[in-house]
N, C-alpha and C positions, 0 to 999 in steps of 0.2 A: 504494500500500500504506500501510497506516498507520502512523502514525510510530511508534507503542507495540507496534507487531507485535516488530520484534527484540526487546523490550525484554521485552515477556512470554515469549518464546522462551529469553533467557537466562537470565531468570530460572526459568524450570521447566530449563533445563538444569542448571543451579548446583545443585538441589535433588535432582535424580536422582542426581545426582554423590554430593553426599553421603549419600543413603540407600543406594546402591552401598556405599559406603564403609561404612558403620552396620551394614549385612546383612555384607557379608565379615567386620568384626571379631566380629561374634556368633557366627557360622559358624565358624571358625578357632579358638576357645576349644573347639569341642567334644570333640578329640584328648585336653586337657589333665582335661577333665572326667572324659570316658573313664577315663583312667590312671589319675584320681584315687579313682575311683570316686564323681564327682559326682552321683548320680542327682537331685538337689533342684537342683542347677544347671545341669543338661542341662534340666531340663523348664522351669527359668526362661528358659534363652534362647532356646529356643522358642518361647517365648509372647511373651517382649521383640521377637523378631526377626519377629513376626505383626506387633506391633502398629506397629514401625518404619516399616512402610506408613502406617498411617493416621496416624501421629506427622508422616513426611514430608509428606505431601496436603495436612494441615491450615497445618503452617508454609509448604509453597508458596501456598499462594490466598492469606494474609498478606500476604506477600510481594508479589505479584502485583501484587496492590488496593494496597500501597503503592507498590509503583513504576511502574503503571499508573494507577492513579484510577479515571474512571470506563469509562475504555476497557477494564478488566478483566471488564466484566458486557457487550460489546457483542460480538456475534459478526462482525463484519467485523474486529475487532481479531484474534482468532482463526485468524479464513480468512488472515490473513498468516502470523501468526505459525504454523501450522501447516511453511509453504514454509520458514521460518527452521528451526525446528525439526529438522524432515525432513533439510535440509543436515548441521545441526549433529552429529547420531546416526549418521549413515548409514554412517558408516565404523564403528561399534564393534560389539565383537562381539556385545553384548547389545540392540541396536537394536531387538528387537522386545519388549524389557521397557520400555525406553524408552519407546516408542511408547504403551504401557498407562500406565506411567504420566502423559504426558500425557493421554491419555484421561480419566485420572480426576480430572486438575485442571479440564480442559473442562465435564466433565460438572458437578463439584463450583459451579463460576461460571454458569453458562448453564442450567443445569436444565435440557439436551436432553433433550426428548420422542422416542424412538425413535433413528434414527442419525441424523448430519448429516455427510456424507462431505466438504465442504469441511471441517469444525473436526476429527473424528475421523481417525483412522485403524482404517480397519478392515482392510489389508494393513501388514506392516513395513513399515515406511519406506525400506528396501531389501529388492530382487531379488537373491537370488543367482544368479549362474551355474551352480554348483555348490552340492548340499547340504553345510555344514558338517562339516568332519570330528572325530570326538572323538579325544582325545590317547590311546592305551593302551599299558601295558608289555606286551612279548611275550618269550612263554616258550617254549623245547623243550618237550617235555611226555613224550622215548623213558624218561627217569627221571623218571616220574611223585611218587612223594614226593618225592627232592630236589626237582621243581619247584615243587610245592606249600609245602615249605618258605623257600623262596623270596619266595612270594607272599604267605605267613601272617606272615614276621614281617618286617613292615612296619614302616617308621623314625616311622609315624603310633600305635601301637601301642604298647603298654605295655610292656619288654620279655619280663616274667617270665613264663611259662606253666606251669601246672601240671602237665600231662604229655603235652610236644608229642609225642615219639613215639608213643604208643598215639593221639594223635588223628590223626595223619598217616596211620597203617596203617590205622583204620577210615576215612575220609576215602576212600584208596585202593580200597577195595573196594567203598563206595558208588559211588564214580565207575564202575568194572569194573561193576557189577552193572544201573547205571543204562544201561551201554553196550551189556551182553548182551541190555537188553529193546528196545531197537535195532536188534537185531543184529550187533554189534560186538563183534567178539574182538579185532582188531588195537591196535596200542597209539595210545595218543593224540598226535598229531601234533604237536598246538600249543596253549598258552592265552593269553587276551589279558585282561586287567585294567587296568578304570578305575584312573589312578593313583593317587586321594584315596578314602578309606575313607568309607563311607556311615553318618554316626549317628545313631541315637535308640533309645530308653530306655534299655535296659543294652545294646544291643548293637552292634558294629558288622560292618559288609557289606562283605566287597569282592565286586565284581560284576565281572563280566564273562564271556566265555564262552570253548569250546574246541571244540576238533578233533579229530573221531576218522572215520577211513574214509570222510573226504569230507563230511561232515554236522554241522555247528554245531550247538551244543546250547546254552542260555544256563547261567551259573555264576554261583551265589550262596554266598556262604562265609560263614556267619555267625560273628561270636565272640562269646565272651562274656567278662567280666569278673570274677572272683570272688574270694573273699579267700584263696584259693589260689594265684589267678593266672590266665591266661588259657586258655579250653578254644574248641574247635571245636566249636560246636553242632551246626551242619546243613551237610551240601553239597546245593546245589540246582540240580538240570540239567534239571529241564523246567518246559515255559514254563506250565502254572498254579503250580508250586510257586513260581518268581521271580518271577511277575506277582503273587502275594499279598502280596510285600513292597512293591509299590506300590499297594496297593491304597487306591481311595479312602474306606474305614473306617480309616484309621489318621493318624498324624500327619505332618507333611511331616522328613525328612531335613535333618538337616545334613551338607550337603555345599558342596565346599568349590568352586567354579568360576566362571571368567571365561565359556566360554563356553555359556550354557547351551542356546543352541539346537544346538550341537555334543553335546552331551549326552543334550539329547532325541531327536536324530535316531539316535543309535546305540541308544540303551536301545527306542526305538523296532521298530527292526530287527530287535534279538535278542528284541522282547516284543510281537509283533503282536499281543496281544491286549488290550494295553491304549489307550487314543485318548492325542491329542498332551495334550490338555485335564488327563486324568489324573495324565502322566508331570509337566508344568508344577508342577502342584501337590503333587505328593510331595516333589518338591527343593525344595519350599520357596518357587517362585512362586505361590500361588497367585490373586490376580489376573490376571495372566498366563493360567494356568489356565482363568480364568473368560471373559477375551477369545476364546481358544482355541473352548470351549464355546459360545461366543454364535457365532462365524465359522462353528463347522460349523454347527451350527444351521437358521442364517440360510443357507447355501448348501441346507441337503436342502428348508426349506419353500421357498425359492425355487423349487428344484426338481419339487417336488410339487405336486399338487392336497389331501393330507391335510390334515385337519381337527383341530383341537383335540376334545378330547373327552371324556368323564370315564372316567376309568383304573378299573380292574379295582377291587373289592373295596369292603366297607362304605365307604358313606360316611362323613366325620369328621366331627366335631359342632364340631371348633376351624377345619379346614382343608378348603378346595376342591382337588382334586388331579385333578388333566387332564394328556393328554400327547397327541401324534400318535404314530398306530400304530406307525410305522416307524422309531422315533427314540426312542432308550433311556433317555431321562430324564422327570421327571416336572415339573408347576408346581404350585406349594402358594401359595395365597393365605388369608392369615387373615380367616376370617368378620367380620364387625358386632358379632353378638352369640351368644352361647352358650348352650347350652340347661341344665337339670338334668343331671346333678351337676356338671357340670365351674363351678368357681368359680377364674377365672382375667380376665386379661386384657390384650390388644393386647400393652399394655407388657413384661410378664410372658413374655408367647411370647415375642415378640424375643429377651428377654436370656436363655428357655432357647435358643435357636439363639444367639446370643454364647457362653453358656458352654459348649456341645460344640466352637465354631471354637475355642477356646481349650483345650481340652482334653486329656490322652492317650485315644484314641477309642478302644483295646485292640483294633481289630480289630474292632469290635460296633457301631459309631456313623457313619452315613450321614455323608460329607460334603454340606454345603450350601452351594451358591453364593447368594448374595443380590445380587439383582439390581434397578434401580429406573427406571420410565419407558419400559419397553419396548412397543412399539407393534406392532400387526399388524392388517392387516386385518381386517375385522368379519365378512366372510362364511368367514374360514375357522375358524371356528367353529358346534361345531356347537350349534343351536337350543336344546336342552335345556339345554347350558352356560351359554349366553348367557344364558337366563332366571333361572336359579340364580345368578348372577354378580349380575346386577342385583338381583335382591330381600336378597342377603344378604354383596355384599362390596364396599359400593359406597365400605370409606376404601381397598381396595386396588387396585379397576376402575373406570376409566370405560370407557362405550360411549356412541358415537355412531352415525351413519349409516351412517359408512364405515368406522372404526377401534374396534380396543378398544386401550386403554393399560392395561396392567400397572405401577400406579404402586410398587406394592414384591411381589413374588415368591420363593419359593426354588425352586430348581431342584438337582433330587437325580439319583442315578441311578434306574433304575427296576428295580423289585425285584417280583417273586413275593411276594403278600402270604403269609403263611406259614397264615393259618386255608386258603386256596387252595389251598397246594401239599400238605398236608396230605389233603386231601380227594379231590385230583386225580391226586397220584405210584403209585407202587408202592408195596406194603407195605413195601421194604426201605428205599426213599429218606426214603419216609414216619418210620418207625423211626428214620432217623439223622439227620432234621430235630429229630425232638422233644428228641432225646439236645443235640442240639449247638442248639439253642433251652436247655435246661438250662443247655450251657457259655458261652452266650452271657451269660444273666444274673450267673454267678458272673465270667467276665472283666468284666463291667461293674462287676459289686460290688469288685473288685480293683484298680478304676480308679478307687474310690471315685464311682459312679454309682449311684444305683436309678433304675429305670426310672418308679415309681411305680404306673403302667398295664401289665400285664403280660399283657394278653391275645396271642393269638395272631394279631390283627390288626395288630399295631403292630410287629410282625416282621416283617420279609421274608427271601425264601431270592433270594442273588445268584448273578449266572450260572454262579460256582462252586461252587454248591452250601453255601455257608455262609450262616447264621444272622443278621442283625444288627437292629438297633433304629431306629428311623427315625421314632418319634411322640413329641415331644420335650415336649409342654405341662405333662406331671406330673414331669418328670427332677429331681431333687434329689442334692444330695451324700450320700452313704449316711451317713455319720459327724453327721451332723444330725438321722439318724431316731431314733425311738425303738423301738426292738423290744419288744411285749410279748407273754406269754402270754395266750389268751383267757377271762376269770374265769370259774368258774364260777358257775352259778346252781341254787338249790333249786326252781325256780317255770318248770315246762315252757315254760308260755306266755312267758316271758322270752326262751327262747333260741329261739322258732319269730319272736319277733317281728322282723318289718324293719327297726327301728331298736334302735341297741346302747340295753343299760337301764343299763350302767354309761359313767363320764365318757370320755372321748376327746379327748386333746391334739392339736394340730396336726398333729404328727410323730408321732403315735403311728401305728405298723404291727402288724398280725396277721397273720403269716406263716402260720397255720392255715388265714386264710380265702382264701390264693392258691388253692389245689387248687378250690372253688367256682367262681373266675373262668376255671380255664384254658378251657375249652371242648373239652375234648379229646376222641373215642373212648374207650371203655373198654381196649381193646387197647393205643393207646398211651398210654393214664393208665398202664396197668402198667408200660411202658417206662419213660415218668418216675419215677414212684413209685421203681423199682430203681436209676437211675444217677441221679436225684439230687431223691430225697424228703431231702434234708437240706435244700431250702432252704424245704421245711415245717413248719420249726420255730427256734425265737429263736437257736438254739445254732450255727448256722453264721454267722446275720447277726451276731451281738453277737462271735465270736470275728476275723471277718472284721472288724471296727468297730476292735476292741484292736490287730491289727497296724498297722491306719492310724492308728490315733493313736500307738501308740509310733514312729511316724514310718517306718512302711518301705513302701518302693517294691516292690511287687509285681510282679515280671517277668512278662508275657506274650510269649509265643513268637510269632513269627508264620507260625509253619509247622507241620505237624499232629505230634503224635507219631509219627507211625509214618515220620515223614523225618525223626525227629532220629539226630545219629552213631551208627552201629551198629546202629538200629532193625533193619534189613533180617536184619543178621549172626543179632542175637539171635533173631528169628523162626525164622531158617532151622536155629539152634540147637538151640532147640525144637521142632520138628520132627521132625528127627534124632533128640532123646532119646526 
């Protein structure tokens, strides 16, 4: 073995150590934020605690090359130090974070072209016997508010609340009402709750689930913050309402844990409709995440005879987008060169996909894995691709004989292009796309995003049935546009002509002429027109512009109206009268 095996093994041990270290104390400030009502400092250490990974990565390969030399670039030094390695983590409980992170110093030194199973790990570096178990408080649940009150006022928690009793009573009856559509009359047997509160933006989660007549339901408790004090948003007991809170359009959690694969395996359980890849990355691993991602992957095409292939809907003029049938994600590779209008480039795309990783995604903003040097065989691709690949993506493919390499990729989940699901749903699905395509751009403008390109191509509808934005080339910060009215002219021919007769800045936007680009039916243009022709006109983008610059964090929910507290009550209210 080589003599600098241990020695690069310690030293990427030593540096795990301390970005363990780095991510917990970021993580552990978030309680304090909370209380304070930090919203400017919850979203900084979110973005500090993204970048802590690549902060770590960079000072280990330093490190490395200094205390190895040139055996840091030679992959037999590696094939040791892997065995070193392996020993060293196997007992911790985060060993398969570990494990990624080495990965990414290997990769970072070595420029591995697809896997290299002696340097990488593509399994944790331990087996368990048994899956990890996560830590939960459990509750009676025969006096459902006392236990609820129990649960809500958490030592993590602010303590003042603004009016715990009427949230606990409505709290109460969503839970009953969510039990009757179950079936369930009897009373709730039991609840269990993750011990650490789940946060981001204003709000924080306790999660975990309960018991009633035999049947687990999952439990999502949201709260909120406000200058009243603290309220009960939403109680969430079925599994798409809590799988939305992890959903991967939104930003990762700060959450507070040792052991995260203990974490995943239970959120897991009570949320089978999310993948392991997913839950990794909402807490906050997401590299991790992304390892996850590549494992399944790489088992189904093992698996399979499918083929690479180009995915459902217009083609992009910035991006190539392929996926196999059977396998829910997409690959986007950025073209050579671009055609009219779009005036962009390479550089430019990149760092619009840097600025959404970095970003609050409201719910509306595809996550992206970026991935580099992935390799697959040349025949499982199919023909048409390959051709297109070659003529017009060749700084991001090679092909050869036997292989293609995907020298830089993003890989998304794969989404219903929305011009499609439009054209394809029922009238009613159809109706509540275009509506919530509307709320989609206004949560985006809330998050200080413009989409720029707003056709109905560059939207997709996810498996749940919502809205979000996934064509990132033209995305700018809203508060940098310039909103204008469109002048008028005396001179017909002026305004039939294709190009504006008066000047145009950079940033300058005509919110007039969005309704031109939607591409919609007539039926559902009157849809949009009625729930939100405001954003056809200066007066919603410029009043929307003024809260962000007076500096305020706009809450978006992550759960629909009609689940926030009392929803159900007041409906049935109405009704009644």
């Amino acid at each position: 073995m080589p003599p600098d095996a241990a020695t690069i093994a310690a030293a990427v041990a030593d540096h795990y150590i301390a970005y363990v270290a780095d991510f917990g104390a970021i993580t552990r400030r978030a309680a304090g934020r909370f209380a304070e009502r930090d919203w400017i400092g919850l979203q900084d250490d979110a973005v500090a605690r993204l970048d802590a990974y690549g902060d770590a990565v960079t000072a280990c390969v330093a490190a490395v090359r200094d205390a190895a030399g040139d055996a840091a670039g030679q992959r037999e030094s590696w094939v040791g130090a892997r065995l070193h390695y392996a020993a060293a983590v196997a007992g911790r409980a985060d060993a398969e974070i570990a494990a990624t992170f080495y990965n990414s110093i290997t990769r970072r030194l070595l420029t591995t072209v697809g896997f290299d199973p002696d340097v990488e790990f593509l399994a944790d570096p331990v087996v368990r016997d048994q899956p990890p178990t996560a830590t939960v408080d459990r509750y009676d649940g025969a006096d459902l508010e006392a236990t609820l009150e129990q649960v809500v006022t958490h030592p993590k928690l602010a303590e003042r609340w603004h009016n715990l009793r009427r949230d606990l009573r409505l709290a109460v009856g969503d839970i009953r009402r969510s039990l009757s559509l179950h079936g369930i009359a009897g009373p709730v047997d039991a609840i269990e709750i993750l011990p650490t509160p789940f946060f981001r933006g204003q709000g924080a989660y306790l999660v975990g689930r309960l018991n009633a007549g035999g049947l687990w339901l999952p439990l999502g408790i949201a709260i909120h913050q406000t200058t009243r004090g603290l309220t009960i948003g939403a109680v969430l007991t079925e599994v798409e309402d809590t799988g939305v809170l992890f959903s991967y359009t939104r930003a990762a959690f700060l959450i507070e844990t040792t052991e995260p694969a203990a974490l995943v395996a239970y959120l897991g359980a009570m949320l089978p409709n999310l993948s392991k890849d997913e839950i990794y990355t909402a807490i906050g691993f997401g590299k991790h995440g992304k390892t996850e991602l590549f494992r399944d992957f790489y088992r189904h095409v093992t698996a399979s005879n499918e083929r690479f292939e180009h995915s459902r809907g217009i083609r992009g003029m910035v991006m190539i987008v392929f996926s196999v049938p059977g396998y829910d994600v997409v690959f986007k590779v950025i073209r050579d060169r671009f055609p009219w209008p779009k005036q962009t480039t390479r550089r430019q795309i990149m760092a619009k996909y840097r600025l959404v990783a970095r970003h609050d995604r409201a719910g509306r903003l595809v996550d992206a894995h970026e991935f580099e040097n992935l390799r697959f065989e040349r025949h499982r691709f199919a023909p048409e691709l390959l051709a297109e690949m070659a003529a017009e993506a060749t700084r991001s493919v090679t092909i050869s004989d036997d292989n293609v390499v995907l020298h830089h990729v993003y890989v998304e989940r794969r989404l219903v292009p929305l011009d499609l699901y439009v054209r394809e749903a029922n009238p009613v699905k159809a109706r509540a796309a275009v509506v919530d395509y509307g709320r989609a751009i206004k949560n985006l403008a809330a998050a200080d995003i413009f989409p720029g390109d707003m056709l109905l191509k560059n939207f997709g509808v996810t498996r749940g049935g919502r809205v979000v934005f996934y064509d990132y080339d033209e995305i700018t910060p809203l508060t940098v546009c310039n909103f204008r009215e469109m002048p008028d002219s005396d001179r017909p021919d002026e305004e039939l002509s294709a190009e504006p007769w008066f000047g145009v800045g950079e940033h300058d936007v005509f919110p007039e002429e969005f309704g031109r680009f939607l591409g919609i039916r007539p039926e559902l243009r009157e849809v949009f027109d009625y729930h939100h022709g405001d954003l056809l006109g200066v007066r919603f983008w410029s009043r929307m512009q003024k809260r962000l610059a007076a500096g305020e964090v706009i809450e978006i929910f992550p759960y629909k109206r009609s689940r926030r507290l009392g929803a159900a009550m007041r409906r049935t209210a109405a009704l009644v009268e």
